[in-house]
TISEDO-371856 format. One record per residue (C-alpha): residue in one letter; x, y, z. Coordinates in steps of 0.25 Angstrom, whole numbers, padded with zeros to 4 digits, always signed. Each point is the difference from the previous one (the first is absolute). Example, Ala and Ser with C-alpha at 12.3 -4.5 7.8 and 13.67 -1.06 7.14 Angstrom:
<rs>
A+0049-0018+0031/S+0006+0014-0002/
</rs>
This chain:
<rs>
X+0000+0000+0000/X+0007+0014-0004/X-0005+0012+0007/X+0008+0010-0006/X-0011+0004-0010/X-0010+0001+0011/X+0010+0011+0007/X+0002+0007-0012/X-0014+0002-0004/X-0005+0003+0014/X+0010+0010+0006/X+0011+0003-0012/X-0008+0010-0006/X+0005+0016-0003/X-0015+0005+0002/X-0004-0008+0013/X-0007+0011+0008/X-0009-0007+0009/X-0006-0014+0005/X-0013+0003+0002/X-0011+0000-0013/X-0012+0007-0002/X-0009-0007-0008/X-0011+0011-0006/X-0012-0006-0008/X-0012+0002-0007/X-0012-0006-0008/X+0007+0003-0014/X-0003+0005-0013/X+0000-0004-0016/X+0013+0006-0007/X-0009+0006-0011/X-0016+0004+0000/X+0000-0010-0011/X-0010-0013+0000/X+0013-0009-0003/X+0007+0005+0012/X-0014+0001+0009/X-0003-0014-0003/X+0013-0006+0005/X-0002+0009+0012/X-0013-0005+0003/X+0004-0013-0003/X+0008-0002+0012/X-0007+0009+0008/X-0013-0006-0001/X+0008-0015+0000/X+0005+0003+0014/X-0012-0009+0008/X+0002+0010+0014/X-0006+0009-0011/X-0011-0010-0004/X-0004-0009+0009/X-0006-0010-0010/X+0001-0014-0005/X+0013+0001-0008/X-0005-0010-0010/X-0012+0010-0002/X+0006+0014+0003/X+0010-0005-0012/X-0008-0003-0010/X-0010+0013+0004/X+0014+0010-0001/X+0004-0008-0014/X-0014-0002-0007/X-0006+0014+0005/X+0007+0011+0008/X+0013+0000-0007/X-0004+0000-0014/X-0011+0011+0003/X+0005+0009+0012/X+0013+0004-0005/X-0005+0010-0010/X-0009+0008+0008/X+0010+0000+0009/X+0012+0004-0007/X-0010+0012-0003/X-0002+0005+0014/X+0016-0002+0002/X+0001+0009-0014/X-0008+0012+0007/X+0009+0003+0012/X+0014-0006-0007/X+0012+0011+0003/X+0012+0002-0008/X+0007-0008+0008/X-0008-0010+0002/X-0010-0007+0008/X-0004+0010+0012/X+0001-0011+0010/X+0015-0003-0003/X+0003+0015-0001/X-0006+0000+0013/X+0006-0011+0008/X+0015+0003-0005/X+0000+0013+0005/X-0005-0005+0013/X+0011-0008+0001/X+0008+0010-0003/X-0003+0009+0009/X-0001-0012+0009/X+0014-0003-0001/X+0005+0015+0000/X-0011+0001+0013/X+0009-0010+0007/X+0014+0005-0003/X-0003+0013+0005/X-0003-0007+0013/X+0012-0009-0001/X-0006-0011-0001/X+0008-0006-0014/X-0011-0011-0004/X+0000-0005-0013/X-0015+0003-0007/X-0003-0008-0011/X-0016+0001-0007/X-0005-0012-0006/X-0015-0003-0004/X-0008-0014+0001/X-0003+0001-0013/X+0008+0006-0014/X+0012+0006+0002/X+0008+0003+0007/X-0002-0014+0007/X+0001-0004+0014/X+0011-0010-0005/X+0008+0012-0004/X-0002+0009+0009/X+0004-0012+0010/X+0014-0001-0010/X+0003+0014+0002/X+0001-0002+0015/X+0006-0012+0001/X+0012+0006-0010/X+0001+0012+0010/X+0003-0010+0010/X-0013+0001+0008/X-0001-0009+0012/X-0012+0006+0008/X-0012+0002-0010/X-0013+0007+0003/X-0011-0002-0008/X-0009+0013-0002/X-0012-0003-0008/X-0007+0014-0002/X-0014-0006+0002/X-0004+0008+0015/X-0013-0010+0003/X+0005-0013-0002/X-0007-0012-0008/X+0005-0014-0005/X-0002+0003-0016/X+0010+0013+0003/X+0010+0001+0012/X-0003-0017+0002/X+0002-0003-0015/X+0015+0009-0001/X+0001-0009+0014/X+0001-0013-0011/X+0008+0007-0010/X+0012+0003+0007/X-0001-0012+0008/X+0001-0006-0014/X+0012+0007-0003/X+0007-0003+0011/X-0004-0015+0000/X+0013+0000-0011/X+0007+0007+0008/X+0012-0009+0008/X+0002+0012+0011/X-0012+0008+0003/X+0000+0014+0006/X-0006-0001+0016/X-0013+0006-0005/X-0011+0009+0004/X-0011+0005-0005/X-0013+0014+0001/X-0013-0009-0001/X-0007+0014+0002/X+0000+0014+0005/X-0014+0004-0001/X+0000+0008+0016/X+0014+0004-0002/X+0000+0016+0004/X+0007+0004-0009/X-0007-0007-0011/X-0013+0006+0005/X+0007+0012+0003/X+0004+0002-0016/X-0015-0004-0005/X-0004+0011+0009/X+0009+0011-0003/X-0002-0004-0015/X-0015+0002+0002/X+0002+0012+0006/X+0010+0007-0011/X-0012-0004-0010/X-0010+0007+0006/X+0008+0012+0003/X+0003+0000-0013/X-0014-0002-0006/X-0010-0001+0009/X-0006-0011+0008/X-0014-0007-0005/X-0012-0005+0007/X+0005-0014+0001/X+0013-0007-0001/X+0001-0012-0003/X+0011-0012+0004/X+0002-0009-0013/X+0009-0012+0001/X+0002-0011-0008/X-0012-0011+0000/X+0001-0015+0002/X-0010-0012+0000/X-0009+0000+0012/X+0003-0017+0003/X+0016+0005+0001/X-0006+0009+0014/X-0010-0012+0003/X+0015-0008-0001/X+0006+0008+0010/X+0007+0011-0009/X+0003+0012+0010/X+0000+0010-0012/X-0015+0003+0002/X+0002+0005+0015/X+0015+0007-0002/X-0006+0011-0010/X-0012+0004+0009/X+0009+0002+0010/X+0010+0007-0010/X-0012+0009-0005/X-0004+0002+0016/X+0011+0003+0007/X+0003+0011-0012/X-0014+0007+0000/X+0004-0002+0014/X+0013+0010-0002/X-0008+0009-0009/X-0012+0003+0011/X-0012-0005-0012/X-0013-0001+0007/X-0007-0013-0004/X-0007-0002-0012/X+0010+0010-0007/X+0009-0011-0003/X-0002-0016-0005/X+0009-0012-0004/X-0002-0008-0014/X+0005-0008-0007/X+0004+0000-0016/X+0007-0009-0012/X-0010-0011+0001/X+0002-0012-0009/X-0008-0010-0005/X-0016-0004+0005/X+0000-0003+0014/X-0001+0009+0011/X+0011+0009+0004/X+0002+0008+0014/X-0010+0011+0000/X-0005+0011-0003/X+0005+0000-0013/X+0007+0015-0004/X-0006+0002-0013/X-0013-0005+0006/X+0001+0010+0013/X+0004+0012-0009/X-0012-0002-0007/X-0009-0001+0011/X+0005+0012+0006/X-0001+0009-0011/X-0014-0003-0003/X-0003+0002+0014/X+0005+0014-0002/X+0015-0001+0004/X+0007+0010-0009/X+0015+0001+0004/X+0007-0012+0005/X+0015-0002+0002/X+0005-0014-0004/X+0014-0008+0008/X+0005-0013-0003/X+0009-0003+0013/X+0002-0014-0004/X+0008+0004-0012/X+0015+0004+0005/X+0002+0006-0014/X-0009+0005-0012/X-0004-0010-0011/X-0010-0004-0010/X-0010-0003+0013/X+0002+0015+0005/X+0002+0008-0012/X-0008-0007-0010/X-0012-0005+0010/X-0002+0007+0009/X+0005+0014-0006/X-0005+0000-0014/X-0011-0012-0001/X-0008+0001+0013/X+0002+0015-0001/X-0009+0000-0012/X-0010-0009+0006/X-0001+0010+0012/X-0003+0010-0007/X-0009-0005-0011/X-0008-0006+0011/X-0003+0017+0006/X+0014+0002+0008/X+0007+0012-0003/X+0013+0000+0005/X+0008-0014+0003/X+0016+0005+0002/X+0008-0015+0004/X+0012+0002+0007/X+0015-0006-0005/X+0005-0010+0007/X+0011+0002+0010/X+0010-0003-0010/X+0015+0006+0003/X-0007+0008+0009/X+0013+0006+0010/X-0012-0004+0014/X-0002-0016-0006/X+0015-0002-0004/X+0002+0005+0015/X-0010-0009+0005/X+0006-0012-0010/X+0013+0002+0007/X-0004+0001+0014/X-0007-0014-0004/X+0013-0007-0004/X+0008+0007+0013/X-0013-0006+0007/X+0000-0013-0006/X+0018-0002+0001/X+0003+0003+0012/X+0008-0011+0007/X+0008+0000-0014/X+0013+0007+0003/X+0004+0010-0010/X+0010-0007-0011/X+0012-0005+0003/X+0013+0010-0008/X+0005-0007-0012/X+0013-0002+0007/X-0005-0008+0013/X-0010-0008-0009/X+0013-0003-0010/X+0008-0005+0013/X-0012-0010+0006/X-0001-0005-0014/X+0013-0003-0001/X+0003-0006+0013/X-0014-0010-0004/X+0007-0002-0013/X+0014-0006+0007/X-0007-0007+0012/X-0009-0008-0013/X+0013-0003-0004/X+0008-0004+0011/X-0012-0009+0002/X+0002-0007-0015/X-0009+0009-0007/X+0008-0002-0012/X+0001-0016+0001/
</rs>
């Protein structure tokens, strides 16, 4: 057995900086509004069975015989109306949260390693992971930016790294941000976002808490993802002083025929404005940065319905983005969740233990 290549590519490397990883990611995106690209996209989206729970025998041949060859052009068409120069909003997005992540973190000396992969497309989990392990992470913290938890999102990256890392013969000691939906100052940032928009332009008669939906049998199976956004939509109209009845949680992006957590968004938009709601203010909280559920959704399409249904005035609020108050509170959730790591050893003391490991292994007959 020769462990000279193992010290080499662990610890002889010129731009070694720190042993501890952070692992950013996200849901993912096509890399073009295209029904080519959207089709492979959904196609491994929509094959992951944490997203649907369904007989896979069945759930294939419903994706291969019916969505695939229909959804992807209708889709690729939403994605065309909100498509930057650059690219897919959602990526934009993402990399300058971990950017500003990662410049967040050296400014208060903590040199981590933030590497942004996505469960699905690309960049992958696999090489995001890549990326850290040839930076010579030994410490990796996995930071799904999903604030209320559920299996088909923070539980389904759960299977994808673990995946990874199966191949792996010596994994990083491991930890992981299964939510933040009460963190402060996650709640905090929502609030002061809120805030700024009303400032800005006014405050309607209504606002309204939108996150992502999900089949009502995944709650029935004892999916927390129902209770964490009440309590995310709560504890902020908590922060913002609203009086009740001026605010309500719903839920959008269904799929499919069966029933979904209620109210629906599009459904409750339209209720209120024939009831004689005129202004209403729309956040999505569940949605760390903006994408084609946010800007197209629930900024363009439901905006329309509003107010061809008798609203008047329907202004939706950005996501938090690379906001400077949720990057703050993205890093005081990593500070929070390494403690007990130590900061990273300097190159030159990390050098020494490995070369001192690599003469024991030989002096015990590595080599024979």
């Amino acid at each position: 057995m020769d462990f000279k290549g193992h010290l080499d590519y662990r610890h002889d490397r010129s731009s070694f900086s720190s042993s501890t990883g952070i692992l950013v990611t996200s849901l993912g995106t096509p890399e073009a509004p295209t029904a080519f690209a959207v089709r492979r996209f959904l196609a491994e989206f929509l094959s992951d069975p944490r997203v649907v729970e369904m007989s896979r025998p069945l759930w294939w041949f419903i994706l291969h015989s019916i969505v695939l060859p229909i959804r992807p052009f209708p889709v690729a068409r939403l994605y065309q109306s909100i498509w930057q120069p650059e690219g897919s909003p959602l990526l934009i997005f993402a990399r300058r949260v971990g950017q500003s992540l990662q410049n967040e973190l050296n400014h208060r000396g903590q040199p981590m390693k933030v590497s942004l992969g996505m469960r699905y497309g690309s960049p992958s989990i696999t090489q995001a992971l890549e990326e850290l392990r040839q930076a010579g992470v030994e410490r990796l913290l996995v930071f799904p930016l999903y604030p209320q938890y559920s299996g088909s999102t923070t539980g389904s990256t759960f299977d994808a790294i673990a995946k990874v890392l199966s191949t792996w013969r010596w994994i990083p000691e491991l930890r992981m941000i299964t939510h933040y939906h009460d963190h402060p100052g996650y709640l905090q940032a929502l609030a002061e976002s809120i805030r700024r928009s009303w400032q800005d332009i006014g405050r309607g008669e209504r606002l309204l808490f939108s996150f992502h939906g999900l089949p009502k049998r995944y709650l029935l199976a004892g999916d927390p993802y129902h209770c964490f956004c009440h309590k995310t939509a709560r504890l902020v109209a908590d922060q913002l002083g609203l009086e009740e009845g001026s605010w309500q949680v719903a839920f959008q992006s269904r799929f499919g025929r069966e029933e979904w957590l209620k109210p629906y968004a599009d459904h409750l938009l339209r209720e209120w404005a024939k009831t004689g709601v005129k202004r209403v203010d729309v956040v999505c909280p569940g949605f760390a940065v903006d994408c084609l559920e946010t800007l197209e959704e629930m900024a363009q399409r439901n905006r329309e319905l509003f107010l061809r249904a008798g609203g008047e005035e329907y202004r939706y609020i950005s996501a938090l983005n690379d906001n400077p108050s949720h990057i703050c509170a993205l890093a005081d959730l990593i500070e929070q969740h390494t403690q007990g790591w130590a900061n990273a050893d300097s190159k030159e003391s990390i050098m020494e233990a490995a070369k001192m490991s690599y003469q024991r292994a030989i002096a015990f007959g590595a080599n024979n």
